[in-house]
N, C-alpha and C positions, 0 to 999 in steps of 0.2 A: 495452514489453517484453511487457505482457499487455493483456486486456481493461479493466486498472485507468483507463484514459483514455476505456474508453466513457463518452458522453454521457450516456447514463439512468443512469449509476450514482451514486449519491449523494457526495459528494467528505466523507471521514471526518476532518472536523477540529474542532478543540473550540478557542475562543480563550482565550490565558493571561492572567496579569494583567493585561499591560501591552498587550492587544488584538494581538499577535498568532496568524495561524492557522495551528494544530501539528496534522499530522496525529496520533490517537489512536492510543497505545504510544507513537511516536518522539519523539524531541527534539525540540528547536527545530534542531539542526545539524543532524540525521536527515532532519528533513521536506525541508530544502534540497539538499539531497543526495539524498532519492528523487525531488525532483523534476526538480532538474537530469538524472539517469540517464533517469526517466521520457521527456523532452524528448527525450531523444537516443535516442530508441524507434525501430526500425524497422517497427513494426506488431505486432512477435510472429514476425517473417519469421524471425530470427536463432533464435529460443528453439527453434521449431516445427522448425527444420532440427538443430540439438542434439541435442533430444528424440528425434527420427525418427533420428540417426544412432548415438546412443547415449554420444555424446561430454560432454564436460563446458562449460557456459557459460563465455565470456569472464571477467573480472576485475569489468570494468563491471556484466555481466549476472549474475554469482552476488553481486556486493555487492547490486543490487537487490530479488533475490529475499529477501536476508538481508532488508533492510528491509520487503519487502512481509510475510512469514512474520511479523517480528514485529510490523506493523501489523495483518495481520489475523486474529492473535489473539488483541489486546488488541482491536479491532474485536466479535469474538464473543462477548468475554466484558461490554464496554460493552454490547450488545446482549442478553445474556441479563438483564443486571443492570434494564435497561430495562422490561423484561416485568414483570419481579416488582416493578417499584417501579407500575406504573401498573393504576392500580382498574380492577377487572372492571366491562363496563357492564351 
């Protein structure tokens, strides 16, 4: 749906108890669920045509965004919290 499938970008998951790997913010059911939507990606073709027309995304494509939004703000704030826990060199 977005750039979240680029290759260089680092894949945001933290493993839980019992080893498995949940992206950070979502569930265990969450993360299956972005990813399944993820899968069924058209590149961004769909989003970019939305966007551009001013219309509203699909059902598929506003659930994902819902999951991506809350991914990637518990994402920002694991990553501020990251800074401040590691010593200056």
């Amino acid at each position: 749906m977005t750039g979240f499938r680029n290759n260089n970008a680092p894949r945001r998951y933290f493993v839980d108890a019992i080893g498995r790997r949940v992206l950070i913010g979502l569930t265990l059911e969450e993360t299956f669920e972005f990813e399944r939507l993820d899968s069924e990606s058209d590149g961004g073709r769909t989003e970019a045509i939305w966007i551009e027309c001013g219309s509203q995304p699909a059902p598929g494509e506003k659930r994902w965004l819902e999951l991506y939004a809350k991914h990637e703000g518990a994402w920002k704030v694991w990553m501020a919290q990251s800074r401040v826990d590691q010593p200056y060199l």
